[in-house]
C-alpha positions as CSV (number, residue, x, y, z in Angstrom):
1,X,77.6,-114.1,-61.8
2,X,78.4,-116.4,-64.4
3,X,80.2,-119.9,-63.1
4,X,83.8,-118.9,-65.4
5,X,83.9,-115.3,-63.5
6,X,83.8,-117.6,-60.3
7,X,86.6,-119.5,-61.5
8,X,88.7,-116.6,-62.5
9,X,88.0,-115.6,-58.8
10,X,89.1,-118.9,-57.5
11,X,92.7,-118.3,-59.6
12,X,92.9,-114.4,-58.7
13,X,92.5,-114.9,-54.8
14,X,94.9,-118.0,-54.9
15,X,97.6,-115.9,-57.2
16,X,97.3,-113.0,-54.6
17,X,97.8,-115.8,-51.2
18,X,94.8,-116.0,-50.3
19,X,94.1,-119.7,-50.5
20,X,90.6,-120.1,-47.9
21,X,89.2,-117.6,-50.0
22,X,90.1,-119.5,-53.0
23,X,88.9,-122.9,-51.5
24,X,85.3,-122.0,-50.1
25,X,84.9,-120.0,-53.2
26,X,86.1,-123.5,-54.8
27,X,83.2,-125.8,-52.4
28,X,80.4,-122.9,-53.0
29,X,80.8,-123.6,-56.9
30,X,80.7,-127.1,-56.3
31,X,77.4,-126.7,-54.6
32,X,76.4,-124.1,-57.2
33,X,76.8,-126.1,-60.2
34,X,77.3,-130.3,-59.4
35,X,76.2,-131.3,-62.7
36,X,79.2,-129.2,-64.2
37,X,81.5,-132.1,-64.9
38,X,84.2,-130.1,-66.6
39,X,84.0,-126.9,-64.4
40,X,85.0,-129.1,-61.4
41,X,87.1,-131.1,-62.5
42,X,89.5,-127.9,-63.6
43,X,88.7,-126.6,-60.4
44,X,90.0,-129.8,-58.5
45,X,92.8,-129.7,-60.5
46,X,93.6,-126.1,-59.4
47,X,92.7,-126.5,-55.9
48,X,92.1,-129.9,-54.7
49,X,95.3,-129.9,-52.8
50,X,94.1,-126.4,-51.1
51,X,93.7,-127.2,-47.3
52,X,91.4,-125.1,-45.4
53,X,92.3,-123.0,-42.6
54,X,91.6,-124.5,-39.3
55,X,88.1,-123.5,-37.9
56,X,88.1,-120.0,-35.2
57,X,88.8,-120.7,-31.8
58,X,86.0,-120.4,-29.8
59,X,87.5,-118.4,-26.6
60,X,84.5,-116.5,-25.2
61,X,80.7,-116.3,-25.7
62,X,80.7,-115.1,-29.4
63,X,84.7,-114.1,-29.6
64,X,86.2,-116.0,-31.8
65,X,90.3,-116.2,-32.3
66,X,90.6,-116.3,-36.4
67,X,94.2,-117.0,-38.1
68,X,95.9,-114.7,-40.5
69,X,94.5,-116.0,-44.0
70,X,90.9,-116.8,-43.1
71,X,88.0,-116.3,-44.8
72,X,84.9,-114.9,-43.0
73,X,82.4,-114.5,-46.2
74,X,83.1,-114.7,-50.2
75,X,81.0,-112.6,-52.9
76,X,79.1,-116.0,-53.4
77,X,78.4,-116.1,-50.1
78,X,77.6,-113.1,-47.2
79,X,77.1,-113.5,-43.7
80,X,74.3,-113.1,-41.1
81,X,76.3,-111.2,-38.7
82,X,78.5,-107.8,-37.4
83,X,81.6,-108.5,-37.1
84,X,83.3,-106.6,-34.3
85,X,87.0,-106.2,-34.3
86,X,88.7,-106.5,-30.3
87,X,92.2,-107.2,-32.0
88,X,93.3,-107.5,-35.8
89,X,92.7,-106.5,-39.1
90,X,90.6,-107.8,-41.8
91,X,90.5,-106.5,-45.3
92,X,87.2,-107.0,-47.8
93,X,88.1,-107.5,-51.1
94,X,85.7,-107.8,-54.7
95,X,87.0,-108.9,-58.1
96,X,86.6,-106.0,-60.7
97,X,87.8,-106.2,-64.4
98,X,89.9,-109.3,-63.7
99,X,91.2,-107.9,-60.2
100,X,91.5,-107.7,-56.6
101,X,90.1,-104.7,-55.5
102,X,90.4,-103.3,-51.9
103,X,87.1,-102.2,-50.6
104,X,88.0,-101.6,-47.0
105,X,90.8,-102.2,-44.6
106,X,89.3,-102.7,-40.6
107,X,91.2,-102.9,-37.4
108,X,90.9,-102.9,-33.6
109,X,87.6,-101.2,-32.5
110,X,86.2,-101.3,-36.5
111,X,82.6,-103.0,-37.2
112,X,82.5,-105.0,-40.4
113,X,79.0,-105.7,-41.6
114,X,78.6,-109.0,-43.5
115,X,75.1,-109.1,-44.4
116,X,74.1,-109.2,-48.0
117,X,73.7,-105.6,-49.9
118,X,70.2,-104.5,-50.4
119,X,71.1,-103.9,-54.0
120,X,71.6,-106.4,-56.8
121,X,74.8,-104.4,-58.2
122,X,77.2,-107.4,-57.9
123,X,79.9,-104.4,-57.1
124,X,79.0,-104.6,-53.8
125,X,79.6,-108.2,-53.3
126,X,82.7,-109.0,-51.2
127,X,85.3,-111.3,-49.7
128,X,86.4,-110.5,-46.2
129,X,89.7,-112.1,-45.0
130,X,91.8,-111.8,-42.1
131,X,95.0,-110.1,-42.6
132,X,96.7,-110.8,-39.2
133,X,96.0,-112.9,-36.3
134,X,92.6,-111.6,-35.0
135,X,90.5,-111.6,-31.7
136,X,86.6,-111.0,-32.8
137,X,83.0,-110.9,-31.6
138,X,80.4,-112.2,-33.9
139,X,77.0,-110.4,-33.5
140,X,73.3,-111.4,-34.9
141,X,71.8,-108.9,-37.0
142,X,68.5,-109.0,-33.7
143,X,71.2,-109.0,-31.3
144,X,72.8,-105.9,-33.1
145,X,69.5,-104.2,-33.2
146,X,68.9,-104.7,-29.3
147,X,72.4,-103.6,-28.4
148,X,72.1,-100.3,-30.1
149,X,69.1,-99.8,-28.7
150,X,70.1,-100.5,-25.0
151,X,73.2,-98.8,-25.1
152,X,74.1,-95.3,-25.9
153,X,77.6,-95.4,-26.4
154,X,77.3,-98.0,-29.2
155,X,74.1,-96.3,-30.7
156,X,76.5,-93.5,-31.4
157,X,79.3,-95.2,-32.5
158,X,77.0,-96.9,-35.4
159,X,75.4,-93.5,-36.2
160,X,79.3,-92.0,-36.8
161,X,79.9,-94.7,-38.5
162,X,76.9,-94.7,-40.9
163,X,77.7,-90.8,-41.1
164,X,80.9,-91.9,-42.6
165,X,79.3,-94.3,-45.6
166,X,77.1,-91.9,-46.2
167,X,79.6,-89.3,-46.6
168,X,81.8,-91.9,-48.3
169,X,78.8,-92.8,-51.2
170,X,78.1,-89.0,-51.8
171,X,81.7,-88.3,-52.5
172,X,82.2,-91.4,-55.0
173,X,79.2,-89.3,-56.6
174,X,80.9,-86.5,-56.7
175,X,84.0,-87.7,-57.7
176,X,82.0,-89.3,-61.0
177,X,81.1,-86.3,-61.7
178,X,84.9,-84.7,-61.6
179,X,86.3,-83.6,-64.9
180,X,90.1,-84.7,-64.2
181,X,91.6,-87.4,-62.6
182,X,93.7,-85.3,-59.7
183,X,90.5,-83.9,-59.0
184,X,89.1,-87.4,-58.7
185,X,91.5,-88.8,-56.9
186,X,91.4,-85.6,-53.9
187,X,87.8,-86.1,-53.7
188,X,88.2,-89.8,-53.0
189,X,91.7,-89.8,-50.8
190,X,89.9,-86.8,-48.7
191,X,86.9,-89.1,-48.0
192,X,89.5,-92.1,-47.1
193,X,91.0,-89.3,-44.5
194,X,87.9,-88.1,-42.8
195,X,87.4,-92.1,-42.6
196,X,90.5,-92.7,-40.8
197,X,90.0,-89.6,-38.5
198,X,86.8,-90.5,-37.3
199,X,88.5,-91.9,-33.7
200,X,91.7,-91.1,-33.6
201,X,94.1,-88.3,-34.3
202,X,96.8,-88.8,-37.3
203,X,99.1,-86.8,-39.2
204,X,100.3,-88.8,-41.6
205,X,98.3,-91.4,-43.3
206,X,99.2,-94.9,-44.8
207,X,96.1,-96.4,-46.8
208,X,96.2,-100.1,-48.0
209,X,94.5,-99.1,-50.9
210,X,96.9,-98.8,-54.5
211,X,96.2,-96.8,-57.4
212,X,94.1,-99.8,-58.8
213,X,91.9,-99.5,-55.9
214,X,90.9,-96.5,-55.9
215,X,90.5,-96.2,-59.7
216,X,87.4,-99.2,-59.2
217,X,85.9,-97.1,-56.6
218,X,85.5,-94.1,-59.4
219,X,84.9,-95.9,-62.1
220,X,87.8,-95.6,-64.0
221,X,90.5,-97.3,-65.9
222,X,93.8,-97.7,-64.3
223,X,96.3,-96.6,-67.4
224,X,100.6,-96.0,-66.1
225,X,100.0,-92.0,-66.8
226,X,97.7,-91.9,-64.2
227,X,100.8,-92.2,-61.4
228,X,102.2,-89.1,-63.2
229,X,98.9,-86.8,-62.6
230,X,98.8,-87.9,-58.8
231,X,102.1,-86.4,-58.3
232,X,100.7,-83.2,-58.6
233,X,99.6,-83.6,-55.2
234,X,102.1,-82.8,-53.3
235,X,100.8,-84.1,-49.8
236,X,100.8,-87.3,-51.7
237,X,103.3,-90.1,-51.7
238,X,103.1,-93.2,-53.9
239,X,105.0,-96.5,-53.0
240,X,105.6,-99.6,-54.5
241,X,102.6,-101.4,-55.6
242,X,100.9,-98.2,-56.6
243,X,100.4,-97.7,-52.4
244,X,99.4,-94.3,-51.4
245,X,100.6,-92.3,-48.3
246,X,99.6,-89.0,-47.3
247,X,103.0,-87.5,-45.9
248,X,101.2,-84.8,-44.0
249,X,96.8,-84.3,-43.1
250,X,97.4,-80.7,-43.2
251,X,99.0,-80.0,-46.0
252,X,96.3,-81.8,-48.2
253,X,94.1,-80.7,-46.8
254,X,95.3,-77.4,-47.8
255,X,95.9,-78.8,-51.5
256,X,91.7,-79.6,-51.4
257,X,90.7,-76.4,-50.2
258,X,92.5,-75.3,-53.8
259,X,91.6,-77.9,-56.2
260,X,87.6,-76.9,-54.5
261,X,87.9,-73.8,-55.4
262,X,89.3,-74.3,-59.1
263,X,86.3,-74.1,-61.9
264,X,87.5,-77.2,-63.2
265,X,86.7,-79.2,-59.7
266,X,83.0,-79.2,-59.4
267,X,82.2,-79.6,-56.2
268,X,80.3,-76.9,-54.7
269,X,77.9,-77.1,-57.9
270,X,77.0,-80.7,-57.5
């Protein structure tokens, strides 16, 4: 990652409000590249005045009370540790052709792993940041392994879970491999269902993933026709900011069942 990409993710992150993101990004560049006179002295310009949000309270063992705004990890650097949800919501965020991209929305009862990726694909660096006031337990990767181990509730919890990426990667896959955008977008907005369904029973769907998002997760470019092909399914609503809602589970699920069965959607060949 070059040292202007990081500065361009400095600017995006503090354009879009989130400022601690902006800042450690700001300190980790610092650290990256002292000799970089220039560099750092735009960057102190841009975000000298930034002030930090105030260090997690501490209000239990390993639970820590973070405030709305706070940044856990940035792309330049992960975490060692699981970040279990008790209360709140945190959102993980990448830069992709010069944008904020939603990765994943978590809430109450959600896991967010921070380590770094395996794999060198710079995609799959993030930023995670608390989106509301949050209550959350902070878990060592050998503490992790000896909790799953010793208890049987958790150990399937993690294995639904990994189901669920798993399920998640192949569909990406397959929606790569789709030759329309609806089709696409059904493949994708039906693995963002099952994801949402895997504890609890909805009807109706909300995601806080846009348009934009979900175009970065397939691979393609988002272009203003696109909204026009996505209202072709019907089950879908779009709101402002390009913000999807399904209005009813049923219904599009109905809708997939068709598009799967269409020549043109090749799912049950690949």
């Amino acid at each position: 990652m070059s040292n202007i990409n990081i500065i361009e993710m400095c600017k995006i992150y503090s354009k879009n409000g989130f400022k601690d993101a902006a800042y450690k990004l700001y300190k980790k560049y610092a650290e990256l590249y002292p000799n970089n006179d220039d560099k750092i002295k735009e960057l102190n310009n841009l975000f000298g005045n930034i002030k930090p949000i105030e260090e997690a309270e501490n209000i239990e063992d390993n639970i820590y009370k973070y405030k709305k705004g706070a940044c856990l990890y940035t792309e330049l650097q992960a975490s060692d540790y699981l970040y279990v949800i008790k209360y709140g919501q945190i959102g993980v965020y990448n830069i992709f052709d010069n944008k904020q991209v939603t990765r994943r929305v978590l809430s109450t009862n959600d896991v967010l792993n921070g380590y770094s990726p395996i794999s060198k694909n710079k995609l799959l660096l993030t930023t995670a940041i608390v989106l509301h006031d949050s209550i959350v337990e902070l878990i060592k990767k050998e503490d992790a392994v000896n909790l799953v181990q010793s208890d049987r509730n958790l150990r399937l919890y993690f294995v639904k879970v990994m189901s669920m990426r798993i399920y998640g990667t192949i569909s990406r896959i397959r929606a790569f491999k789709a030759n329309n955008i609806v089709s696409k977008f059904v493949i994708i907005i039906e693995a963002l269902i099952k994801n949402e369904l895997l504890f609890k029973s909805l009807s109706r769907i909300s995601f806080q993933y846009n348009i934009n998002d979900i175009c970065s997760m397939i691979g393609i470019e988002y272009k203003p026709n696109i909204e026009d092909d996505l209202k072709k399914i019907k089950a879908l609503n779009i709101l402002d900011g390009g913000y999807l809602v399904v209005n009813n589970v049923d219904e599009f699920y109905k809708e997939y069942d068709i598009y799967k069965q269409r020549n043109s959607y090749k799912i049950e060949n690949n």
